[in-house]
C-alpha distance (Angstrom), angle and dihedral (degrees) to the residues before:
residue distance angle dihedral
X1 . . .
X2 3.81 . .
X3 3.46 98.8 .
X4 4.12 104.6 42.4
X5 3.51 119.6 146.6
X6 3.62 102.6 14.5
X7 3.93 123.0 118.4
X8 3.78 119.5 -131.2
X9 3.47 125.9 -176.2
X10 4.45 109.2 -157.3
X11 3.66 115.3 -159.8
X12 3.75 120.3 -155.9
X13 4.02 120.1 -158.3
X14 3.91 126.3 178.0
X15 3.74 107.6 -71.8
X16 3.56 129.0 128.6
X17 3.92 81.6 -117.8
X18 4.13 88.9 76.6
X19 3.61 85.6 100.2
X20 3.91 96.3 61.7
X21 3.89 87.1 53.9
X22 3.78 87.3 82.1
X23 3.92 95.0 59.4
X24 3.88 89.5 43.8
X25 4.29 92.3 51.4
X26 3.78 82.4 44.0
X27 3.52 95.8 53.7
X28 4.00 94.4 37.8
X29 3.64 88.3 55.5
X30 3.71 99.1 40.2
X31 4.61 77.1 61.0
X32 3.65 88.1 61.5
X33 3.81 89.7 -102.7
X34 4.03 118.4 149.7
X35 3.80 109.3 -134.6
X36 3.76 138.4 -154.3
X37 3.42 113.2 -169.9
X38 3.87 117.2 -157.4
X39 3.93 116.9 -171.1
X40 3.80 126.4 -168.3
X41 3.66 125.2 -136.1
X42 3.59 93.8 -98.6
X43 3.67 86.4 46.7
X44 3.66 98.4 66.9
X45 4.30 85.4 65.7
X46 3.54 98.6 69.9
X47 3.86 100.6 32.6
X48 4.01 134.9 19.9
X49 3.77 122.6 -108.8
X50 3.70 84.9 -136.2
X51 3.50 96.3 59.3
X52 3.76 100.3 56.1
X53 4.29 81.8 38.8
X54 4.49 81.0 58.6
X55 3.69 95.4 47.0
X56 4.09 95.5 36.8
X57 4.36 97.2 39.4
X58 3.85 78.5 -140.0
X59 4.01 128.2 109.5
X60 3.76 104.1 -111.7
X61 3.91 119.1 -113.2
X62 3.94 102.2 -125.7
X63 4.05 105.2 146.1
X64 3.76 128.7 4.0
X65 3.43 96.7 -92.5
X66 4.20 133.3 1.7
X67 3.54 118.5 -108.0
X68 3.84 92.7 -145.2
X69 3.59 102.4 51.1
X70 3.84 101.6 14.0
X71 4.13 87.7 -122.4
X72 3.91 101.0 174.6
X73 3.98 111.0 -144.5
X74 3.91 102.4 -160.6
X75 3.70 110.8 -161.4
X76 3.32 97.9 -155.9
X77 3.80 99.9 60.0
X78 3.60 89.9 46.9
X79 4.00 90.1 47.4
X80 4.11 85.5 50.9
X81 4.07 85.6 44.5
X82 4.15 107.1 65.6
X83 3.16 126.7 58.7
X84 3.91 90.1 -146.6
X85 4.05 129.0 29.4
X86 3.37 101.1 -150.5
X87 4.28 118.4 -167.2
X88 3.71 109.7 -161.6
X89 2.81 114.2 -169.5
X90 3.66 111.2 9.9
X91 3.80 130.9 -172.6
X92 3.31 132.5 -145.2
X93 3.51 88.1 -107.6
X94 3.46 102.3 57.8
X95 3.72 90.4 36.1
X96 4.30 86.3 61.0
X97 3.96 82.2 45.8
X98 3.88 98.8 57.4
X99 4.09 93.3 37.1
X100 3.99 82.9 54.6
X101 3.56 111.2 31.7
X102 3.81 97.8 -121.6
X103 4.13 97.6 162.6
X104 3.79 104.5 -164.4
X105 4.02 100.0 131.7
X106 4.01 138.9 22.4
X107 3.71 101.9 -96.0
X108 4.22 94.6 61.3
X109 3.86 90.1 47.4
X110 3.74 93.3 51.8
X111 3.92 85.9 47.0
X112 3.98 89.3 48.6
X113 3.98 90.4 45.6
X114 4.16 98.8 40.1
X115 3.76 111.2 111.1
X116 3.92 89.7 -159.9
X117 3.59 139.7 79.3
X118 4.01 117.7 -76.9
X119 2.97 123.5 -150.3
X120 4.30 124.7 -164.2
X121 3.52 132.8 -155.5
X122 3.91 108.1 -157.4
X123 4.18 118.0 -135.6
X124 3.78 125.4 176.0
X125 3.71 142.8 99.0
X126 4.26 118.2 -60.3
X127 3.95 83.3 -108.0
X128 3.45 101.9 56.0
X129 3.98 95.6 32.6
X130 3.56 85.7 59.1
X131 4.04 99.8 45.9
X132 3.78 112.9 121.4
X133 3.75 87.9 -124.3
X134 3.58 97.5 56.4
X135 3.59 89.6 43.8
X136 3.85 98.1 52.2
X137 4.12 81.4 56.1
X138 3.45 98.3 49.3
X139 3.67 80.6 56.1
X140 3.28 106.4 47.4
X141 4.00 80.8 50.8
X142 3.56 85.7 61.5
X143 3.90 100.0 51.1
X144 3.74 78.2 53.8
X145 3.42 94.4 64.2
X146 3.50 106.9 -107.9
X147 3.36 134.8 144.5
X148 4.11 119.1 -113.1
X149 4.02 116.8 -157.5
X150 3.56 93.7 -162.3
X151 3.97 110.2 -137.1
X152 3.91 128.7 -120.0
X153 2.98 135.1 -87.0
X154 3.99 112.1 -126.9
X155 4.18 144.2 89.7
X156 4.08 112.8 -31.5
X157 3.55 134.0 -143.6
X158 4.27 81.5 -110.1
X159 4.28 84.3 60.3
X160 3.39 91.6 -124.5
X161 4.47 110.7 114.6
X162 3.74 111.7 -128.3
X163 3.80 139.0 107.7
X164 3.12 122.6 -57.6
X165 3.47 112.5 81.1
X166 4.35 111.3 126.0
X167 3.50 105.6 -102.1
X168 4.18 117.9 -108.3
X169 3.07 117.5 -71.3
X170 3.46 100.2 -128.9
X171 3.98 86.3 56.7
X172 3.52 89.8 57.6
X173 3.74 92.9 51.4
X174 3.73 78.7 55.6
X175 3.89 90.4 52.6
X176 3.37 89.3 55.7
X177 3.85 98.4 50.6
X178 3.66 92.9 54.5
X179 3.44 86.5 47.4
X180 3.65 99.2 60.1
X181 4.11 91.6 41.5
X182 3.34 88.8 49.4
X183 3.62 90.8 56.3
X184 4.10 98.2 52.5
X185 4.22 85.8 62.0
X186 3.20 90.3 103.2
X187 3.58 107.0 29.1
X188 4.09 116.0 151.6
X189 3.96 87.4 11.1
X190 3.24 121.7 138.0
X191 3.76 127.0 -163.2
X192 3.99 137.3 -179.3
X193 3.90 117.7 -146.5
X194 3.85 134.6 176.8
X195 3.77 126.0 -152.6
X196 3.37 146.9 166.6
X197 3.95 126.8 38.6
X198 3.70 129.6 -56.4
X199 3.51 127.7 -124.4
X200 3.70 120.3 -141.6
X201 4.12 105.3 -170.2
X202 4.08 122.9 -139.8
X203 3.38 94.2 -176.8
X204 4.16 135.9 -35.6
X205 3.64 101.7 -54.8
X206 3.59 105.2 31.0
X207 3.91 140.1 52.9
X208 3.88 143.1 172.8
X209 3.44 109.6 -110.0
X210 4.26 138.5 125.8
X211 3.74 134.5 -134.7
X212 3.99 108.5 -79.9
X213 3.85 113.5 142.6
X214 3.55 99.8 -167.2
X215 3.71 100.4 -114.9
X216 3.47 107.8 131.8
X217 3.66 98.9 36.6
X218 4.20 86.5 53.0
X219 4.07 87.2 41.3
X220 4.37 92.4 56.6
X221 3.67 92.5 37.7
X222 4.35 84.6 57.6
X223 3.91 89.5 46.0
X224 4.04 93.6 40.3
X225 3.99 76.9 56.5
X226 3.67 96.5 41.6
X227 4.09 86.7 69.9
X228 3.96 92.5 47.0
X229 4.12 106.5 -87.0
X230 3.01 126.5 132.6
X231 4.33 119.5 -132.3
X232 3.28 129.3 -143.5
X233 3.91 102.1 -164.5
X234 3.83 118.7 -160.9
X235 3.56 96.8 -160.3
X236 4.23 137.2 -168.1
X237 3.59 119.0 -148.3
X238 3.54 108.3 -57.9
X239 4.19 132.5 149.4
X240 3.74 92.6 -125.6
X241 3.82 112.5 127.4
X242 3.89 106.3 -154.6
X243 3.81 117.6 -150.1
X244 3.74 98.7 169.0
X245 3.73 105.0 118.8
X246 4.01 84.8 -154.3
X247 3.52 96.8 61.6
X248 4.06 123.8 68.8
X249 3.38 117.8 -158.3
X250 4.03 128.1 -141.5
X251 3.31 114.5 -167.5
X252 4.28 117.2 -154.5
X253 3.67 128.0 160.2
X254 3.52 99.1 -156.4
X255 3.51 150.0 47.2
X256 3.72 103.5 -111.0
X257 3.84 80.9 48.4
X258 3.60 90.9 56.1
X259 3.69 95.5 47.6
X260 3.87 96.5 47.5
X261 4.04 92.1 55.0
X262 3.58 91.5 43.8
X263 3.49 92.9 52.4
X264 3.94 89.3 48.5
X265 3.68 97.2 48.0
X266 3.98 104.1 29.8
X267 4.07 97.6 72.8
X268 3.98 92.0 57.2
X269 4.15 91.0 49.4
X270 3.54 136.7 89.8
X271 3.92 92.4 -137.7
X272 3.82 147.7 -13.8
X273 3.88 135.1 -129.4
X274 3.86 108.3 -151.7
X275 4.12 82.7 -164.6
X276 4.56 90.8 138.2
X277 3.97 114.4 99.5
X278 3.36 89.5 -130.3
X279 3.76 120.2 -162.7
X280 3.95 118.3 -102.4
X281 3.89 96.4 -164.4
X282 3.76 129.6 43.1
X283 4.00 128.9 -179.5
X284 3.81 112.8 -90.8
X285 3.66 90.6 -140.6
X286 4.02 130.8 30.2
X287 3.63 121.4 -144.8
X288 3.94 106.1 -139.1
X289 4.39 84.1 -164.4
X290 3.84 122.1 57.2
X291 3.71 118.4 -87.9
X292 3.90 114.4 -112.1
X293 3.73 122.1 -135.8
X294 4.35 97.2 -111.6
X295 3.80 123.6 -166.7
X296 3.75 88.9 -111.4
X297 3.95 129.0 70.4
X298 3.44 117.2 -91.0
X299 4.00 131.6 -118.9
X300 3.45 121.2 -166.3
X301 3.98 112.4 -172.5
X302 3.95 116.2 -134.5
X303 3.53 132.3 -167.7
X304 4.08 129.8 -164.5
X305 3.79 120.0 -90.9
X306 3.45 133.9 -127.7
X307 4.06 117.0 -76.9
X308 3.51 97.5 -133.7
X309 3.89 100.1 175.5
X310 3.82 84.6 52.2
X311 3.20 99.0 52.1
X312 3.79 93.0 47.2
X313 4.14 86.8 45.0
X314 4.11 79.5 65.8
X315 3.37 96.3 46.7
X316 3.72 96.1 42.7
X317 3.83 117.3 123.3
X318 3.84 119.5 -135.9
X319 4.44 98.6 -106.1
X320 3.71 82.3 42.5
X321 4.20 117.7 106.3
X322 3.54 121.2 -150.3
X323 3.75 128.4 -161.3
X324 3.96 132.1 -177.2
X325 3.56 136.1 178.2
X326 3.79 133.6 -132.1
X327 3.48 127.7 -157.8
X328 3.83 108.4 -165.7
X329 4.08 139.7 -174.7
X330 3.84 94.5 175.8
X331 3.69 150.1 18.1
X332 4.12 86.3 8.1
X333 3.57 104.9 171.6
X334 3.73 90.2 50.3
X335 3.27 95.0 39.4
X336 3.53 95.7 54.2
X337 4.15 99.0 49.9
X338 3.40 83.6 53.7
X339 3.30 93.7 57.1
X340 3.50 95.0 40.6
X341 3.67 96.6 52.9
X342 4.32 100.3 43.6
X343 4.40 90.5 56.9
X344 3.76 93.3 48.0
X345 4.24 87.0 -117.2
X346 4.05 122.8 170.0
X347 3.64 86.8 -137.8
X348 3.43 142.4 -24.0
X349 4.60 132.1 -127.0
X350 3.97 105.7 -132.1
X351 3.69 117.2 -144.9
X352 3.89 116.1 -171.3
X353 3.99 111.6 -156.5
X354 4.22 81.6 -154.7
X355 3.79 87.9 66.2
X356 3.90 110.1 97.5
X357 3.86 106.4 -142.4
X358 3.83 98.1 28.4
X359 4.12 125.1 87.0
X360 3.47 136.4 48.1
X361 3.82 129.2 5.9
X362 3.80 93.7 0.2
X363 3.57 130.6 110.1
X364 3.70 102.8 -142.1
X365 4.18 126.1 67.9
X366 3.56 140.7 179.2
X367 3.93 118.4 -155.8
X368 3.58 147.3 174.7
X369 3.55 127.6 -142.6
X370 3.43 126.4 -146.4
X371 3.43 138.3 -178.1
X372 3.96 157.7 -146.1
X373 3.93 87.3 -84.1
X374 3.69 96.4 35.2
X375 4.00 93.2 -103.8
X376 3.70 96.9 162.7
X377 3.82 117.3 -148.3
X378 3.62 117.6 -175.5
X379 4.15 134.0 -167.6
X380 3.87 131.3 -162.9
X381 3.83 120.0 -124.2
X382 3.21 121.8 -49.4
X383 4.01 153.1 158.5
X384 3.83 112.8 -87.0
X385 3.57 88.4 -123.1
X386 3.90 91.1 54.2
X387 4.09 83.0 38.6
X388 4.22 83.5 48.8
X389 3.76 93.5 60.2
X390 4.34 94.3 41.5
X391 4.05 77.2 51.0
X392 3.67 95.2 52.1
X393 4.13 101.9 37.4
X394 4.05 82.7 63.7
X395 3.53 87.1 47.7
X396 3.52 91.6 52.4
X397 4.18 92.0 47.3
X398 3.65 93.1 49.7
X399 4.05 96.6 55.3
X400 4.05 93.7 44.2
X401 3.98 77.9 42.9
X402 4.51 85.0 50.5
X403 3.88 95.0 33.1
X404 4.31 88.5 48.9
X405 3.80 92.8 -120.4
X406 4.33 82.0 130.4
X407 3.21 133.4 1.7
């Protein structure tokens, strides 16, 4: 049974579609899976709580608590409980609820207090599938991180033929296969990765440094732990809270801070991801008062930094995978071979500066990859979490490709 032992909580909303929640428990279960089915209100009108309770042997979740029996349903254990949420069918109701937060029943706060991956199975009429607004949600879903089973295409309960119809149920069972394969890629891997800026200090109050958020580093270090690594991230000053229990946190300021953890951490790892904008000049000297504004212009002296992803592309062993970033305003293809090529990397993450929507402080990107022979492979715009995952898959090729599992 492929999926014994895991723990999945189903959610039900109001959709016509209820009915084909029966054949998708039923084939979850028949996997070996455990399932917790949660129904909304609305839910309850198109199939009964005590038939999902028949084909799942568990009381279903309906309210927070019964008024019978006083049986207390607390979404957050059951959110810390499966290791998938899965929301079959959703409306576009629910689906505006979860990209917005609106809280009003038990299935949206188990989805806003689940610490796994969700994944949502759209159901509604071709007209309102299609609506901008429901469209915008579904992608700000996605720049969650959650996983869209995109519906059918077919006749709807409306009589009209479009997409919009939930897909099978026994395709989603096979969504939810691949995702739990998918996510034992990386098992036992362990993986170092820097983000955020660096800040190179001139005296108490003021520093060198540039406008990097963190993001993307944060967003590959989630996917890196979506397939079973564990991260260690050496990170710059950045406002990012991290909650993944899979991913430590080091926090440095500088760039000689940077370099000395990475050069702790990177020998035990299977790879690196040199994601930080790290600094290239810091002050020769450091004031330890504040400067005063003077009548005359002010120098301040800088000298380079340390490369760190060059010095860990000479220190890198042979089953080990190396990944940099550049950040380019001109001649970026070149620029970035180059770079690829001088610090020893397996490939290298192009960022153009001419690309609205990618950069700093922004949480879409649009990169190319590129390389040891220059193959070029480019992607359109996209959320860093959707940019995380393109990241990671070529991660994923490149050790099988190291470890001779393909060639």
């Amino acid at each position: 049974m492929r999926l014994s032992g895991k723990h999945i909580v189903l959610g039900l909303t109001g959709s016509i579609a209820a009915y084909k929640a029966a054949y998708l428990l039923r084939g979850l279960i028949k996997e070996g899976a455990e399932v917790q089915v949660v129904m909304t209100p609305s839910a309850k009108e198109f199939i009964t709580p005590v038939t999902m309770s028949a084909l799942s042997g568990k009381p279903v979740a309906t309210d927070f608590f019964s008024a019978n029996d006083g049986t207390w349903y607390s979404h957050v254990d059951m959110g810390q409980w499966a290791d998938l949420l899965l929301i079959a069918p959703a409306t576009a109701a629910t689906i505006g609820k979860m990209a917005h937060g609106i809280c009003d029943n038990l299935l949206i706060t188990t989805y806003l207090s689940a610490k796994c991956k969700v994944m949502v199975a759209p159901a509604m009429d071709i007209d309102m599938f299609q609506h901008p607004a429901n469209q915008a949600n579904l992608e700000i879903l996605r720049s969650y991180g959650n996983l869209i089973v995109e519906p059918g295409e077919g006749e709807l309960a409306s009589g009209l033929f479009g997409k919009g119809r939930m897909e099978e149920p026994e395709n989603i069972v096979e969504e939810v296969v691949r995702f739990f394969d998918q996510k034992k890629k990386l098992l036992n891997k362990h993986f170092l990765l820097t983000a955020g800026p660096t800040y190179e200090k001139i005296d108490p109050v003021r520093f060198i440094g540039n406008y990097s958020s963190g993001k993307m580093g944060y967003a590959i270090a989630n996917a890196l732990t979506e397939l079973g690594a564990k991260v260690s991230i050496v990170s710059g000053p950045v406002q990012i809270k991290n909650s993944n229990s899979s991913i430590t946190v080091i926090p440095v300021e500088s760039a000689e801070e940077m370099k000395q953890e990475c050069l702790r951490i990177f020998p035990e790892t299977d790879g690196a991801v040199m994601c930080a904008a790290v600094s290239d000049f810091t002050p020769e000297t450091y004031s330890t008062t504040k400067m005063k504004r003077g009548k005359d212009d002010l120098t301040i002296q800088l000298k380079p930094t340390s490369d760190i992803a060059g010095t860990l592309g000479q220190l890198k062993k042979d089953k080990q995978v190396l990944v940099g970033f550049a950040l380019e305003t001109n001649d970026e293809l070149e620029n970035a071979f180059s770079k690829l090529t001088k610090k020893n990397l397996d490939f290298i993450v192009l960022n153009s500066m001419n690309d609205k929507g990618a950069g700093f402080g922004v949480d879409t990107n649009k990169i190319t990859i590129v390389d040891k022979g220059n193959n070029q492979t480019f992607f359109e715009l996209k959320s860093k979490a959707e940019v995380a995952v393109d990241i990671v898959d070529r991660i994923v090729t490149e050790m099988e490709k190291k470890e001779g599992r393909i060639k």
